[in-house]
Residue, then its C-alpha position, 0 to 999 in steps of 0.5 A: x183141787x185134790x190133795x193127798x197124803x203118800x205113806x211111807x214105804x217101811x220095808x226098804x233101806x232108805x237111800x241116799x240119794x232115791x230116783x228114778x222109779x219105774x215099773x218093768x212090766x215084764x219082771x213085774x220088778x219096781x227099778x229105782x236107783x240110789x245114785x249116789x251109792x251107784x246102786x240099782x234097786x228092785x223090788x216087789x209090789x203086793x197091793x200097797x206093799x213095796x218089798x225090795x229083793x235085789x240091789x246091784x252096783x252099777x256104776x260110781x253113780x246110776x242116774x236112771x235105769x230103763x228095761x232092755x228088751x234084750x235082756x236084763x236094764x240100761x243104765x245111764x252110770x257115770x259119763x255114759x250108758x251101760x248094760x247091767x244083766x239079770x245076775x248083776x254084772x254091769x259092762x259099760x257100753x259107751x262113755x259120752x265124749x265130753x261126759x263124766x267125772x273127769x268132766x265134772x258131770x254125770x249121768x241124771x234122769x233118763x227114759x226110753x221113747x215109745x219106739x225103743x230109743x233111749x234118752x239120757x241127760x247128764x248135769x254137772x256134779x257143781x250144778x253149773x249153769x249150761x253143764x247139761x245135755x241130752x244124749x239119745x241112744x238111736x236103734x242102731x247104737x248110734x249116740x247123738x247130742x240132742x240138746x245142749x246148755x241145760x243145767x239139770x237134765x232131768x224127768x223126760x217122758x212121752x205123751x200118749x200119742x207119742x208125739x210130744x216129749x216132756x223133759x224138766x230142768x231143774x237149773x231152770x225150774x222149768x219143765x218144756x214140751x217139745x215135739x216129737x217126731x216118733x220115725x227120727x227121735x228129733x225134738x222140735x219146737x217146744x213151749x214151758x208147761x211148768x214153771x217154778x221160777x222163784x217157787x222155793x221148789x223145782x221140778x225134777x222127775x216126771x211121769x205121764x199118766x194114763x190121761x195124758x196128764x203130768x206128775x211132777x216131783x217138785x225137789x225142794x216142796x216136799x210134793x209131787x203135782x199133776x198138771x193137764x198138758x196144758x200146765x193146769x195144776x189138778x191135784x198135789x200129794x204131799x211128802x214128809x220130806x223136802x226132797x221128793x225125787x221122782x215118780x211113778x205108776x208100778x203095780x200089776x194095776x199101774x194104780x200106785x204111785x211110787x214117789x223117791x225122795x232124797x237126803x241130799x242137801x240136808x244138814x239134818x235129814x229127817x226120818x223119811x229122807x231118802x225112803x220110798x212113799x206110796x199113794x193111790x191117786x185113782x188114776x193109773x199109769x203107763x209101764x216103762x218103755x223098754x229100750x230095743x237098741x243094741x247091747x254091744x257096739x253103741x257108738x257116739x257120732 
């Protein structure tokens, strides 16, 4: 099995609570959020030199943000989704019904399909059992509840064919495959590829490689795994810190792996709590699927 080493990233403000990386393809920006400070993160990527060159609010926490093609990113920020424009001026677009600080949820993770639907998952701020849903956002704004009873919601992303979805819960410590039917966005059936159960670590944010193989980051562990779809665990790269967030392929190659980590948690975070860390893994990635759905008019149903 492989093990590598990530190197920590020196040019960027650790955050808080780090999530989320994605490459835009067409920016040529890594994204990532700091969900706690509710802020949106650009920067970017010279061979293995990350350098961070906007920051935006976007909500009062951003769990994930996704490219639009209509211009600038969507959001899933507090209860809800929102548009956030190239200048930085964020304009919520819906609130879930059911979600959001007044409901003692928020938004998490979330990705768009290979189509241009968006998915967004949402966790309670207490962790409570069964708090969380997925939440999609159809091509002609429609919002639908997809899955309920989750604890976590978190890392979603799509095989290469596009017909099986994988999506992690962390309350669970699982993550499952479901299929996928890419002309309705309905998940079907679906089986556990990972799991965690009793681990000391649990899965959160996810990518899908150029291989089809997964790269989970395992919260708690201080590593991100990759596992073939059938769960074979194939490689680990370690991380200095406990909290390893999320991960993904950025660069013009999609050949580093950029990995978020967290102080969340910690009483007594260390030094590379919440920083960025990079590797090389010889495998390269997929850029992010951009959400192709409207910016006005986004309606649950």
């Amino acid at each position: 099995m492989l093990t590598l080493t990530a190197t920590p990233v020196r040019d960027v403000e650790p955050a808080v609570h780090g999530e989320g990386p994605r490459w835009d393809a067409v920016r040529q920006e890594l994204l990532w959020v700091d969900i706690t400070r509710g802020l949106v993160l650009r920067a970017t990527v010279a061979g293995d030199e990350v350098h961070q060159v906007a920051a935006h609010r976007g909500g009062g926490t951003v769990g994930f943000v996704v490219p639009a093609a209509d211009g600038g990113w969507l959001l899933g920020a507090d209860g809800g989704f929102t548009h956030l424009s190239t200048d930085g001026a964020a304009s919520v677009l819906v609130e879930v019904p059911g979600e959001g600080p007044a409901a003692g949820t928020r938004m998490n993770d979330g990705a768009a399909d290979p189509v241009g639907r968006l998915f967004g998952g949402t966790m309670a701020f207490d962790e409570a059992p069964g708090a969380g849903s997925l939440h999609r956002v159809d091509l002609d704004g429609s919002v639908h509840v997809v899955l309920r009873d989750l604890t976590i919601s978190n890392g979603i992303e799509w095989s290469g064919d596009g017909g099986t979805v994988y999506l992690a819960d962390s309350g669970a410590a699982t993550v499952r495959a479901y299929a996928y039917d890419l002309t309705t966005g309905v998940l079907g059936d679906s089986r556990v590829v990972v799991d965690l159960t009793g681990s000391g670590g649990a899965p959160d944010g996810l990518t899908v490689d150029a291989e089809d193989a997964l790269w989970v980051a395992v919260w708690g562990a201080g590593q991100v795994r990759r596992y073939s779809p059938a769960g074979d665990l194939l490689a680990v790269v370690e991380v200095p810190t406990p909290n390893t967030s999320s991960c993904d392929f950025a660069g013009p190659d999609l050949d580093l792996l950029v990995i978020s980590t967290s102080t969340e948690g910690l009483s007594d975070p260390d030094e590379h709590a919440g920083r960025l860390f990079t590797v090389r893994p010889g495998v390269t990635g997929r850029a992010a699927a951009v959400y192709r759905g409207p910016l006005t008019g986004l309606r649950p149903v």
